[in-house]
Residue frames relative to the residue before (quaternion, step in Angstrom):
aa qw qx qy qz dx dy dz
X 1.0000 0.0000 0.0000 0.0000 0.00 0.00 0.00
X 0.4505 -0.6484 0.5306 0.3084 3.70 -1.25 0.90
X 0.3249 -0.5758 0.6993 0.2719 3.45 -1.37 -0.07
X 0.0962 0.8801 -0.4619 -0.0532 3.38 -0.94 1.02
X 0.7202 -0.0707 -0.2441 0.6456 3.06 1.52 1.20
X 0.5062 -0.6034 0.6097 0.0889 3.14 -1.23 0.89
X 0.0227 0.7742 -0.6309 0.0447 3.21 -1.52 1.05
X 0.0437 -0.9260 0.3701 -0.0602 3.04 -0.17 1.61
X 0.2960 -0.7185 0.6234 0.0864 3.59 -0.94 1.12
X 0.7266 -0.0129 -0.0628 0.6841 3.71 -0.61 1.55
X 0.7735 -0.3972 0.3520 0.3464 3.21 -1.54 -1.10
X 0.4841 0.5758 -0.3557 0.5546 3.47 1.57 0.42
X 0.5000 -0.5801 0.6285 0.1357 3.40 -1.17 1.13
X 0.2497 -0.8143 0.5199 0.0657 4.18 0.18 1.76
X 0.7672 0.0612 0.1804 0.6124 3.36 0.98 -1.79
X 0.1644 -0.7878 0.5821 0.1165 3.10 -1.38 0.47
X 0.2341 -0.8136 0.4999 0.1826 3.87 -0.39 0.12
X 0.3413 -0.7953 0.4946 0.0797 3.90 -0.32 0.96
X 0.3874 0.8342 -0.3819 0.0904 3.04 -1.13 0.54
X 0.6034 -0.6424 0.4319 0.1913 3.75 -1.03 -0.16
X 0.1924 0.8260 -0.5298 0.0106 3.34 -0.65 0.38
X 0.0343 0.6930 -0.7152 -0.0842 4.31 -0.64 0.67
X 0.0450 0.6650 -0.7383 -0.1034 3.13 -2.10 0.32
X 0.3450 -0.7934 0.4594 -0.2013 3.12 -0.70 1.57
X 0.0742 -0.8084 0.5780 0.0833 3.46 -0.37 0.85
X 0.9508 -0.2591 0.0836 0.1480 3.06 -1.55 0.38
X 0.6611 0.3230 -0.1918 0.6495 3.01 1.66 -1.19
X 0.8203 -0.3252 0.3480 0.3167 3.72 0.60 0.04
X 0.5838 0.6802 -0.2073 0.3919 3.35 1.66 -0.80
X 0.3414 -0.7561 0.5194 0.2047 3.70 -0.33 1.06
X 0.3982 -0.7533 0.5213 0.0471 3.48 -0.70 1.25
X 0.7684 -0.0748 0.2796 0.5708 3.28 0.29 -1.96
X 0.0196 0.7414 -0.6608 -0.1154 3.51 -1.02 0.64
X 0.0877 0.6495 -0.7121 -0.2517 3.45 -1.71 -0.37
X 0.8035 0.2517 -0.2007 0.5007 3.09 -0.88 1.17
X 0.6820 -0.4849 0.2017 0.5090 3.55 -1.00 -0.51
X 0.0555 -0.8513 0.4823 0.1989 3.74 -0.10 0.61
X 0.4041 0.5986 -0.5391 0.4333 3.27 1.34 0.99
X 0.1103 0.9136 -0.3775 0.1034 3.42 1.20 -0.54
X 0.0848 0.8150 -0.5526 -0.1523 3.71 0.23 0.44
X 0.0574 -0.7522 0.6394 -0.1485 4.33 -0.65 1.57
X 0.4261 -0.6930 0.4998 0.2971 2.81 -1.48 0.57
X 0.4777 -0.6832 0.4665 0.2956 3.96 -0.36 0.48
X 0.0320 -0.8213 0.5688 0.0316 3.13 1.17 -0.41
X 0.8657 -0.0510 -0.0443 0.4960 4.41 -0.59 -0.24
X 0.5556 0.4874 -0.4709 0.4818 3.73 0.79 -0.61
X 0.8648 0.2398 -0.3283 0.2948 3.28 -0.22 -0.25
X 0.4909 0.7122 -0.4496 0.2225 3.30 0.92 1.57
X 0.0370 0.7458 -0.3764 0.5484 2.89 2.28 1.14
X 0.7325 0.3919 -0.1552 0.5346 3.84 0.42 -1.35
X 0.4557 0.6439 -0.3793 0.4835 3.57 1.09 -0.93
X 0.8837 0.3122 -0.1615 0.3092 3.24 -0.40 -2.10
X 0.4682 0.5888 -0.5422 0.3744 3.94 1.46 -0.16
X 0.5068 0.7058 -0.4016 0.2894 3.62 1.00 -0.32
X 0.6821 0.5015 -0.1343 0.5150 3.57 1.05 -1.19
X 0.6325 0.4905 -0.2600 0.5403 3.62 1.01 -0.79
X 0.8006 0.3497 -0.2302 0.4288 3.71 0.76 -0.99
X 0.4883 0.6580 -0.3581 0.4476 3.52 1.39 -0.27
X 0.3287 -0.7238 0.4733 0.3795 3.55 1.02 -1.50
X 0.4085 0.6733 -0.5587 0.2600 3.57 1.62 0.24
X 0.5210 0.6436 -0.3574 0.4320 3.52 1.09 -1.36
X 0.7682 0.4300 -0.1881 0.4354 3.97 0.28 -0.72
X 0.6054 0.4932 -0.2039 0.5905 3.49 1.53 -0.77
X 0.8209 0.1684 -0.1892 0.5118 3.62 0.88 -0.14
X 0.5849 -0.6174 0.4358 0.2946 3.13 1.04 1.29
X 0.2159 0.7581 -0.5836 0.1951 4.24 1.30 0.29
X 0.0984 -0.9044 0.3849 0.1558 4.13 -0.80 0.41
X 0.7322 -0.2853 0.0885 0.6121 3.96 -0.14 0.05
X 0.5873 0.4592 -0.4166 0.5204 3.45 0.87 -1.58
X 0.5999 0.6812 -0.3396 0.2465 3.64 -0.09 -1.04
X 0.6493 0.5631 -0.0290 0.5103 2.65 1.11 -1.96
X 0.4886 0.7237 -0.2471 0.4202 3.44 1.02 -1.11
X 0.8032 0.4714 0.0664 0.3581 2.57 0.34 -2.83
X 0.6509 0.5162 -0.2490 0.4979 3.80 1.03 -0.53
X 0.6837 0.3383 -0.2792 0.5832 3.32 1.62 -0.66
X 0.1387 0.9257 -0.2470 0.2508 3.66 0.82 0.82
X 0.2230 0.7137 -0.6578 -0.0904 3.47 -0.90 0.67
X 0.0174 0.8961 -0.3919 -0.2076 3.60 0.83 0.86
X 0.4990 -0.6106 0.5034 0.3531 3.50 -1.11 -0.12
X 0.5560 -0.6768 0.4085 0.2568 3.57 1.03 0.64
X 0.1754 0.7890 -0.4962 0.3170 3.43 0.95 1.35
X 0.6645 -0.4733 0.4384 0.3772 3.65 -0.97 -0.06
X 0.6307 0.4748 -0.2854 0.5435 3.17 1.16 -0.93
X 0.6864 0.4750 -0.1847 0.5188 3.70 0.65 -0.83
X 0.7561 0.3146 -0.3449 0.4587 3.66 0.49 -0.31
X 0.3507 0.6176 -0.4250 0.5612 3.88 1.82 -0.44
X 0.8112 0.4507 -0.2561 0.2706 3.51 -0.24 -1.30
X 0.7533 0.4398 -0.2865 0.3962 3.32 0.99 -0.94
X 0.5860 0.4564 -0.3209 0.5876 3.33 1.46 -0.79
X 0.3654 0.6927 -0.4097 0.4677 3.81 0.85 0.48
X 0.6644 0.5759 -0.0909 0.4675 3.02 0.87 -1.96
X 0.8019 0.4184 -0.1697 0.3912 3.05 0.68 -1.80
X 0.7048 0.6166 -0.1562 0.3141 3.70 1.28 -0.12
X 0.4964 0.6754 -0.1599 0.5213 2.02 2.30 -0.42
X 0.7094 0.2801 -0.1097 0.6374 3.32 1.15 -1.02
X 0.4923 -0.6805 0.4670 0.2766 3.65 0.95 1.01
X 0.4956 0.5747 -0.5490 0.3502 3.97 0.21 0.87
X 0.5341 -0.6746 0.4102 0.3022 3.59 -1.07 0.35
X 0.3974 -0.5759 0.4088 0.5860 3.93 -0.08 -0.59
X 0.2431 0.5798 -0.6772 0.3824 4.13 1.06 0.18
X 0.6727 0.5150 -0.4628 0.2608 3.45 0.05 -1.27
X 0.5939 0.6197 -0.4267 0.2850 3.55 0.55 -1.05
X 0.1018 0.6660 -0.7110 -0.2014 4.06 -0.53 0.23
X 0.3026 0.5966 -0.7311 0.1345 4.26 -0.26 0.60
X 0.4421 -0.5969 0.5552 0.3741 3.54 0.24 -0.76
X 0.4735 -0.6837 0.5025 0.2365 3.35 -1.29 0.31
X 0.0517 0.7437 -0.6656 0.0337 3.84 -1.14 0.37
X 0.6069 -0.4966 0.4114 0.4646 3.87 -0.92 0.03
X 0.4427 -0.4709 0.5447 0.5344 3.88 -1.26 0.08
X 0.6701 -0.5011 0.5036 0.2151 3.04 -2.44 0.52
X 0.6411 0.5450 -0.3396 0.4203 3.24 1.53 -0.55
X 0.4883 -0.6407 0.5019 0.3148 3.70 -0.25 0.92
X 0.8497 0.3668 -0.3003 0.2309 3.38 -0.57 -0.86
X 0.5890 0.5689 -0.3620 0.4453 3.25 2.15 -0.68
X 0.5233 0.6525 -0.2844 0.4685 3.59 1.61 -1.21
X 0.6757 0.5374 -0.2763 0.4222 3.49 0.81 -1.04
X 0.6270 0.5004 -0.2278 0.5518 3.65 0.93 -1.44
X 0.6873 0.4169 -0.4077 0.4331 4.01 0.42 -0.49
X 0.6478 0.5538 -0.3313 0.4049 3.70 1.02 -1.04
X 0.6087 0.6496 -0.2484 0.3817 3.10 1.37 -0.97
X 0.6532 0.4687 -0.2434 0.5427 3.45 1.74 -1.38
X 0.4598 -0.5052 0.5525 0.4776 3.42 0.69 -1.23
X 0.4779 0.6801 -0.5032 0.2363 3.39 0.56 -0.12
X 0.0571 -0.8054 0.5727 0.1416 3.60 -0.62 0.52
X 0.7891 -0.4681 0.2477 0.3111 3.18 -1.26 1.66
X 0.1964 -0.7100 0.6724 0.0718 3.73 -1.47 0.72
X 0.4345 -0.7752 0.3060 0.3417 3.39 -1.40 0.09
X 0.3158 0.7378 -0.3820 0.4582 2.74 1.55 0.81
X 0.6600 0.4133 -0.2740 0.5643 3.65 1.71 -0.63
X 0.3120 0.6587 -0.5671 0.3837 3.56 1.51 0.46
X 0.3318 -0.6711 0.5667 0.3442 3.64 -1.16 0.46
X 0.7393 0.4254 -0.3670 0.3711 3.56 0.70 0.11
X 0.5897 0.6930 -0.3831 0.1588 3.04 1.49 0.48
X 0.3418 0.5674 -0.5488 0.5099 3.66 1.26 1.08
X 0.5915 0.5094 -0.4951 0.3815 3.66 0.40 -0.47
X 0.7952 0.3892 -0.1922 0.4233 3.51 1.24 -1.07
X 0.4170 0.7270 -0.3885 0.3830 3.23 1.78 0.13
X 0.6148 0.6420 -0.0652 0.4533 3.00 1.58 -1.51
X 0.8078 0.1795 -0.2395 0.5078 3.21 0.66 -0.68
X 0.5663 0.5281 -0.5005 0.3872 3.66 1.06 0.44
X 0.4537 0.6825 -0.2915 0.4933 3.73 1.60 -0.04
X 0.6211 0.5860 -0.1857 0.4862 3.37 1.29 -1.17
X 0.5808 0.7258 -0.1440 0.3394 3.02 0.99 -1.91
X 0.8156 0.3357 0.1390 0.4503 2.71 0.81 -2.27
X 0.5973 0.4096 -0.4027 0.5597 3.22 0.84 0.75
X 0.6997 0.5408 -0.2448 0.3974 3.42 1.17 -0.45
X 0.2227 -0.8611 0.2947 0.3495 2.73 2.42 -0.34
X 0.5134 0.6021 -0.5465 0.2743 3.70 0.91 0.86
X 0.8792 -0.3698 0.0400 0.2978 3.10 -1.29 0.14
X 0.3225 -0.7954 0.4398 0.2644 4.36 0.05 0.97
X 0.6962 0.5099 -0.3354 0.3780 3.53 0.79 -0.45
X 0.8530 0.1169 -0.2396 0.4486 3.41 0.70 -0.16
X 0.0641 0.8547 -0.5038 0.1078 3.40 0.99 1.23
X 0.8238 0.4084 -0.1235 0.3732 3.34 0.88 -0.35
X 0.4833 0.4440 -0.4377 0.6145 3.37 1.82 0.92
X 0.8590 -0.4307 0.1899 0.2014 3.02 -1.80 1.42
X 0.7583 0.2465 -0.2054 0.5675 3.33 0.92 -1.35
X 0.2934 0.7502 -0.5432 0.2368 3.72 0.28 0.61
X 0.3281 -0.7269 0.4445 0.4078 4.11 0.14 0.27
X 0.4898 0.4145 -0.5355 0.5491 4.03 0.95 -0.13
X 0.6763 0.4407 -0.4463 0.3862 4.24 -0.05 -0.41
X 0.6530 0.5209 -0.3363 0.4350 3.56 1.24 -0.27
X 0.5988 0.5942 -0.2310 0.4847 3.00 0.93 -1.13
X 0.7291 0.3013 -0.2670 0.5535 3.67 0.88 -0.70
X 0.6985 0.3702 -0.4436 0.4223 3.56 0.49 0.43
X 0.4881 0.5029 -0.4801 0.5276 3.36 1.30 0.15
X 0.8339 0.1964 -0.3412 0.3868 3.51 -0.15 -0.34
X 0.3228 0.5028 -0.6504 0.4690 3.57 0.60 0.86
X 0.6058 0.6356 -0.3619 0.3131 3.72 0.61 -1.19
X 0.7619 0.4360 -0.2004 0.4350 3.06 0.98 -1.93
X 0.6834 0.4562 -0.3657 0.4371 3.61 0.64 -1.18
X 0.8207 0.2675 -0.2385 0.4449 4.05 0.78 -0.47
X 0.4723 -0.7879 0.3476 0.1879 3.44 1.47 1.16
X 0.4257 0.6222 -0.3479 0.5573 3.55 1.78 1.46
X 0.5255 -0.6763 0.4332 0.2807 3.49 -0.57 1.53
X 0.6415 -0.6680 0.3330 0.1767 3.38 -0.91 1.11
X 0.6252 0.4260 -0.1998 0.6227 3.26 1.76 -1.57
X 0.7116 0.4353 -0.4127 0.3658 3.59 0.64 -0.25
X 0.3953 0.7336 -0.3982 0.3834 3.42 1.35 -0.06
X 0.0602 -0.7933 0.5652 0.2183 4.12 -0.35 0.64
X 0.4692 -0.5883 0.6562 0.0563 3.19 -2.11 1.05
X 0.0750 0.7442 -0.6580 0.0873 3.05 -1.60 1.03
X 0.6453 -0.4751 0.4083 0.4373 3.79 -1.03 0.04
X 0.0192 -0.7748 0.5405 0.3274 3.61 -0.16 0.03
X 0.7235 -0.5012 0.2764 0.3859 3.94 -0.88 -0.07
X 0.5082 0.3383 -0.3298 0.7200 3.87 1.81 -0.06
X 0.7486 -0.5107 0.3647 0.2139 3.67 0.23 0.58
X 0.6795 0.3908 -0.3214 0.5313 3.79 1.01 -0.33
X 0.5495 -0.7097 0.2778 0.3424 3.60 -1.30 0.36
X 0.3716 -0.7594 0.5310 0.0561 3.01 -1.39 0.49
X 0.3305 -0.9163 0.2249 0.0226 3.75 -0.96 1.48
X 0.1811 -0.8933 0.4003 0.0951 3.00 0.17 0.51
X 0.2093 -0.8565 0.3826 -0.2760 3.58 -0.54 1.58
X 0.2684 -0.6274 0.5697 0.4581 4.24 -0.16 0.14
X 0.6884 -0.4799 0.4266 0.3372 2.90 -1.92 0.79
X 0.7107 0.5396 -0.2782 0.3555 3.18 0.71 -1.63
X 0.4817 0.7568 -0.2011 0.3935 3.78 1.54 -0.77
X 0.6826 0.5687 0.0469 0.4566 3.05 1.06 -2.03
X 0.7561 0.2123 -0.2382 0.5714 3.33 0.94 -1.46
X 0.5643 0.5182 -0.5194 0.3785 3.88 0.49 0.07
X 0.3866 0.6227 -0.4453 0.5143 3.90 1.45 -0.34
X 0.7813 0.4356 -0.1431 0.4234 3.36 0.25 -1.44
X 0.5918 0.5009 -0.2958 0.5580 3.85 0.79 -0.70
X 0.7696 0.4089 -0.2881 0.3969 3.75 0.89 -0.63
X 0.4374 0.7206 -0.3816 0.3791 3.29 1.70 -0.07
X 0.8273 0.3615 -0.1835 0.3889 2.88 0.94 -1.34
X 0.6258 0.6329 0.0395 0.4542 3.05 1.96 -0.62
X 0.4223 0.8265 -0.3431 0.1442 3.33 1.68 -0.80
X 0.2312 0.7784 -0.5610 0.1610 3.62 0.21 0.55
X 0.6088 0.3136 -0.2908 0.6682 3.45 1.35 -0.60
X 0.5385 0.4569 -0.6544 0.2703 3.30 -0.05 0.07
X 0.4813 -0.3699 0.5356 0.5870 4.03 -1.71 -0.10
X 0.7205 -0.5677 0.3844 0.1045 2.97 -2.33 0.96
X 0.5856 0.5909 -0.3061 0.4628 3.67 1.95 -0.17
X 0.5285 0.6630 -0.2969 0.4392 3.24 1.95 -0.47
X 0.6336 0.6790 -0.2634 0.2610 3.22 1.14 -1.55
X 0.8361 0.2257 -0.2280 0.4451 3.44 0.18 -0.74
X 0.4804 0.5124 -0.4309 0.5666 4.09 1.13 0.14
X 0.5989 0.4942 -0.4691 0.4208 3.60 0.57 -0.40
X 0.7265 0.5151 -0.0851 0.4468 3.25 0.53 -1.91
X 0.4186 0.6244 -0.4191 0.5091 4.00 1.43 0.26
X 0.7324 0.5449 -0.0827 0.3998 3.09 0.77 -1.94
X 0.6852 0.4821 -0.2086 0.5046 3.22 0.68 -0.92
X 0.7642 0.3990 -0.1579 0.4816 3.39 0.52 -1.23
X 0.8135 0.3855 -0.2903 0.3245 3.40 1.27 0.02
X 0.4177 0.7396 -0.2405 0.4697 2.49 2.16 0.81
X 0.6588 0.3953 -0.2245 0.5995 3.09 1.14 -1.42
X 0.7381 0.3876 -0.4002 0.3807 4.22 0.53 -0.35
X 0.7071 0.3691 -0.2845 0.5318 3.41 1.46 0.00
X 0.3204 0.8070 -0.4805 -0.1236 3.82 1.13 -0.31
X 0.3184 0.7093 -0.5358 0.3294 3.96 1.21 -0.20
X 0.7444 0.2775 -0.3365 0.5056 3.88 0.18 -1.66
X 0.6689 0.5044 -0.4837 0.2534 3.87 0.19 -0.27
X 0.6524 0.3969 -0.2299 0.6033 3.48 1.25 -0.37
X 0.3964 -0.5729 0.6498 0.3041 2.78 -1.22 -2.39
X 0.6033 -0.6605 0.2320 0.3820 3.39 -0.52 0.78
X 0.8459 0.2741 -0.1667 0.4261 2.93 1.10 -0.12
X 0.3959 0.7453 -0.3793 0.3794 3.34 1.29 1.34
X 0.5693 -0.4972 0.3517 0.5523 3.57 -0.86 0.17
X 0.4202 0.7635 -0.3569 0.3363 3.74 1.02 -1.53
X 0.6816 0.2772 -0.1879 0.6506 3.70 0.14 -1.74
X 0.8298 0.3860 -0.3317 0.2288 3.58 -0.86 -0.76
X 0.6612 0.3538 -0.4699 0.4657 3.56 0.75 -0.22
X 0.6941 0.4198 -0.3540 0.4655 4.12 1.15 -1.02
X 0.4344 0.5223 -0.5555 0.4795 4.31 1.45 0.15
X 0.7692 0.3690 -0.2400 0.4632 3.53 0.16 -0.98
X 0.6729 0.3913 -0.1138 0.6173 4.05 0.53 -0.14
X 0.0565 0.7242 -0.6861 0.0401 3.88 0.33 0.86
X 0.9512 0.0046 0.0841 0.2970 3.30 -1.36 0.71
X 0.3319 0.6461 -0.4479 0.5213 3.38 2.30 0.62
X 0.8044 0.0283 0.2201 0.5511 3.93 0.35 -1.20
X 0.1419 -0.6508 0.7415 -0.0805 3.42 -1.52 1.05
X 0.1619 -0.7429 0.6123 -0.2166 3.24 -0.88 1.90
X 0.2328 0.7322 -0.6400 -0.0085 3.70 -1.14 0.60
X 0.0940 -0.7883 0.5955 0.1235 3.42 -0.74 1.02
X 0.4376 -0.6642 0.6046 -0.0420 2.49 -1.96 1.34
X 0.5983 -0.6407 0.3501 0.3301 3.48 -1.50 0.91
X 0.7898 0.1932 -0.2127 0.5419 3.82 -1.39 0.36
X 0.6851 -0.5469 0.1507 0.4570 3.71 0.36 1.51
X 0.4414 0.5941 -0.6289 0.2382 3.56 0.36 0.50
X 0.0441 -0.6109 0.7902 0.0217 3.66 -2.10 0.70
X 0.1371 -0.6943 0.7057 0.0341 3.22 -1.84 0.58
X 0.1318 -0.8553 0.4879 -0.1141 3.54 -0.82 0.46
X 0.2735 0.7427 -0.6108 -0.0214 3.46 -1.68 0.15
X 0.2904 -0.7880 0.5167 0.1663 2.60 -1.52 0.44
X 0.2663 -0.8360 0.3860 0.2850 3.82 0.32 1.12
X 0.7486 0.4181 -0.4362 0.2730 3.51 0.12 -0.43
X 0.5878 0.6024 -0.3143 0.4392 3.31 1.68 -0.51
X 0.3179 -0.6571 0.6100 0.3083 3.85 1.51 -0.99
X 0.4964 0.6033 -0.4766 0.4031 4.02 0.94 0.59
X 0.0147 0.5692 -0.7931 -0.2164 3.50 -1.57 0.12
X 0.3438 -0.6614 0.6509 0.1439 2.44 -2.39 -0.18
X 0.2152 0.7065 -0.6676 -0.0940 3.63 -0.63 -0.37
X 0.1076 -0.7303 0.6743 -0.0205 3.16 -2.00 0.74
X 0.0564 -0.7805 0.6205 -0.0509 3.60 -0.94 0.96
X 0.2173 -0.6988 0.6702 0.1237 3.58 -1.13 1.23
X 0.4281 -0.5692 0.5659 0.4153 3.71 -1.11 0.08
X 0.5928 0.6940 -0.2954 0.2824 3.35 0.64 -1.00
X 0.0137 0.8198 -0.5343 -0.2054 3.30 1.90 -0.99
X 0.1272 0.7467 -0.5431 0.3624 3.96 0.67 1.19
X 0.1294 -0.7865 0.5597 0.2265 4.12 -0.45 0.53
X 0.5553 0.5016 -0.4192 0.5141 3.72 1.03 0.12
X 0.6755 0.4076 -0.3977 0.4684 3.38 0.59 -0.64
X 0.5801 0.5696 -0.3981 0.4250 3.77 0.69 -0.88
X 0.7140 0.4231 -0.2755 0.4850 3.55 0.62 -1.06
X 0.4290 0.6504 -0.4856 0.3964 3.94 0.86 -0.44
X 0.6723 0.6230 -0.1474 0.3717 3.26 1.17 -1.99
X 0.6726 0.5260 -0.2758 0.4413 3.11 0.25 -1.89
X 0.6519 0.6668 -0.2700 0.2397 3.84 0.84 -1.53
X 0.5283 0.7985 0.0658 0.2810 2.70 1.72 -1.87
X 0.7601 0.3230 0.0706 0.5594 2.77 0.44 -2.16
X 0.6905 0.3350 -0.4497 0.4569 3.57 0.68 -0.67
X 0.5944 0.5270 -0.4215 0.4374 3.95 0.66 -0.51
X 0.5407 0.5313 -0.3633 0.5417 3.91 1.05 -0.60
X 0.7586 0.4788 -0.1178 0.4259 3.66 0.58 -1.22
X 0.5338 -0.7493 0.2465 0.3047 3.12 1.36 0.19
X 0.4891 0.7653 -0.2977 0.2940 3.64 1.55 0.33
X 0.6384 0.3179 -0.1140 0.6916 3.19 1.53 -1.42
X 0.2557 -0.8093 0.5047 0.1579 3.69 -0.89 0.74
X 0.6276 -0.5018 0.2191 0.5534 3.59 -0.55 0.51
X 0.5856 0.6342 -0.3007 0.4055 3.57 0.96 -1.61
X 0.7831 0.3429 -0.2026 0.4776 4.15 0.79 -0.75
X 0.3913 0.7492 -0.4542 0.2817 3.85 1.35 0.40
X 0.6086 0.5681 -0.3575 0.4231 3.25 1.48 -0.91
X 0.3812 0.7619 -0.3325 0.4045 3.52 1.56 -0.58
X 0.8430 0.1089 -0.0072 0.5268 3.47 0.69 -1.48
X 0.2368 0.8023 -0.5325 0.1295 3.34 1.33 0.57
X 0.7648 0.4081 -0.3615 0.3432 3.88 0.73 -0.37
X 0.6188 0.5434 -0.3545 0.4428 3.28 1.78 0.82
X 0.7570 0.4023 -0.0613 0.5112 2.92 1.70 -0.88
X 0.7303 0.1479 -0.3425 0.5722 3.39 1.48 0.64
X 0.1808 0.8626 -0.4618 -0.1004 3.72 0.80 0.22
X 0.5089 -0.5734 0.6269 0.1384 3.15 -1.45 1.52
X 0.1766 -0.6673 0.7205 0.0664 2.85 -1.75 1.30
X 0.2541 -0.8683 0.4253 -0.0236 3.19 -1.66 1.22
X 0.1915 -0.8360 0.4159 0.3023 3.62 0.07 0.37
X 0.8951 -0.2038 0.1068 0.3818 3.79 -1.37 0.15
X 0.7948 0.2844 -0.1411 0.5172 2.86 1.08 -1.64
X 0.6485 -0.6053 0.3292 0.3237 4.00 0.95 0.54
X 0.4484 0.5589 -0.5144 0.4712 3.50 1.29 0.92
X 0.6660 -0.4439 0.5356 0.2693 3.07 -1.59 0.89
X 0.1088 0.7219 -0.6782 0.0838 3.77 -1.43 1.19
X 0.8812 0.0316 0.0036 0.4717 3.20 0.48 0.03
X 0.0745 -0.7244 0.6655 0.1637 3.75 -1.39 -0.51
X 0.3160 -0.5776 0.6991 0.2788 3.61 -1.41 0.63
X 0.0640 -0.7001 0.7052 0.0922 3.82 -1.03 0.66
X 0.1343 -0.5231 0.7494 0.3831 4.18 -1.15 -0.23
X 0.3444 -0.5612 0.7517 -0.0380 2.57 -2.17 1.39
X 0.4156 0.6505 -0.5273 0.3550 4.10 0.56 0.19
X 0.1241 -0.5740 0.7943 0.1554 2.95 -2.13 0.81
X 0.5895 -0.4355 0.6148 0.2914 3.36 -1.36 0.68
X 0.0407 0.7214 -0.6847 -0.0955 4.23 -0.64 0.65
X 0.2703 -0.8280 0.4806 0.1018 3.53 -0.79 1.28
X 0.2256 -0.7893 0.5636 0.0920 3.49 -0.62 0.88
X 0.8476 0.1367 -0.2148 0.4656 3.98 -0.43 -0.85
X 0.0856 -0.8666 0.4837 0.0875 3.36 -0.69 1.32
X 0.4535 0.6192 -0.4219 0.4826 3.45 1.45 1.24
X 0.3825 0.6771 -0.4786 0.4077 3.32 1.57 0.78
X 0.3433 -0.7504 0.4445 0.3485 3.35 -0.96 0.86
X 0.4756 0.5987 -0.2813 0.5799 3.81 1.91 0.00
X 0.2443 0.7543 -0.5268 0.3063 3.47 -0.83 1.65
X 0.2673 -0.7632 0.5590 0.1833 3.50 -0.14 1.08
């Protein structure tokens, strides 16, 4: 296993996080690895970008009049903002369903201060403050235009759960049945894929010329309604918004639970995907920082930008500096007939 950042207490290296990284251009062609970029992980949220091409290519998204933010919002982990709970119950009005409909379950928003202000009221969490609950908005819209069954959209053998593992297949050119399943944490399933597999999914997003021609313009929805909306895909106060707020239409990022990230970069025709073992969301973001500054996105001059992601200071009780987590990765290049080369 690689070490992809170091976390150091004094002058001694305390902890270390592990991991992987592929980027992957368009035709399939492994660029850069660290570690194994054969890696087989579950994607767990990044790949709900692939998800949301589902709605757009069906025609539910078009039948309910469903818009970018929306779009945005379906490709979600939100932090359970005002904006983000408006939007989904937006969704949900659209296709005339209640939020009963939701089965994600319910938990507080990620954003502290909103989570904080409900405890304060008494209010106990909805599933509408689930952060996946646009992913499930999305596929109860689908569902519901196809007129198949709403109650169990969200168990394995459901044809919308197929349908979304087929086009993970197609967009990352990876047999469907070979594709692995798990529980995800809102309750619907979750895939698991090589890295290198995953980020060529992602490279075709932005890229889809090989893809078949019915893909092309539902892909390019998703994407584009990500990077012009990246607030409803995240939260104001996530890595997600802040590297695609600061980078319009340079790169499209979704992070994913237990150190997964996914990525692209459109003018280049690159993906990305990245997995810590540590499944740590600071460390993941350390990465994500990393690689895009390695990759030529984040320039040296704008690190100070992400300096509380990409060098984070460790602190003890009494608020004195002990330590920092730094990444220590080189990018190891592999196909040197790419026309894409830092």
């Amino acid at each position: 296993m690689e070490v992809l950042v170091n976390t150091y207490r004094g002058d001694l290296v305390d902890l270390v996080t592990t991991g992987s990284i592929a980027v992957v251009d368009s035709k399939g062609n492994l660029l850069y690895s660290v570690g194994d970029p054969y890696e087989i992980a579950y994607a767990r949220s990044s790949a709900k970008l692939m998800q949301a091409v589902v709605p757009v290519l069906y025609g539910a998204v078009d039948e309910y009049k469903i818009n970018d933010k929306e779009i945005a919002q379906i490709c979600a982990s939100h932090s359970g903002e005002k904006i983000h709970v408006d939007t989904v119950r937006d969704i949900l009005n659209k296709i005339h369903l209640n939020e009963d409909y939701l089965q994600c379950g319910e938990h507080y928003p990620f954003k502290e201060d909103v989570a904080n202000l409900m405890k304060e009221k008494g209010e106990e969490p909805l599933a509408v403050h689930n952060n996946c609950s646009g992913k499930h908005a999305g596929m109860l819209a689908t569902v519901k235009y196809l007129n198949e069954d709403l109650d169990t959209y969200y168990k394995a053998n459901h044809p919308h759960q197929r349908r979304i593992i087929e086009m993970i297949g197609k967009l990352c050119d990876y047999n469907p049945d070979d594709i692995g399943i798990g529980l995800d944490g809102c309750g619907v399933p979750v895939h698991a894929l090589p890295l290198n597999k995953f980020a060529y999914g992602m490279a075709r997003m932005v890229e889809p010329s090989s893809l078949d021609e019915k893909y092309r313009e539902p892909v390019t929805r998703v994407v584009n309604a990500v990077m012009n909306n990246p607030v409803y895909a995240s939260g104001s106060d996530r890595i997600d918004f802040k590297v695609m707020n600061k980078y319009p239409n340079k790169v499209v990022v979704k992070s994913g639970a237990n150190g997964y990230f996914g990525g692209a970069i459109p003018d280049k025709g690159i993906g990305f995907a990245i997995k810590t073992h540590d499944g740590l969301s600071p460390m993941r973001n350390v990465v994500l920082i990393e690689l895009l500054h390695q990759l030529g996105v984040i320039p040296s001059e704008d690190l100070a930008y992400f300096d509380d992601e990409h060098n984070i200071r460790v602190y003890n009780h009494k608020k004195e500096l002990v330590g920092e987590s730094k990444a220590i990765f080189k990018l190891k290049k592999h196909y040197s007939k790419s026309s894409y080369f830092i």
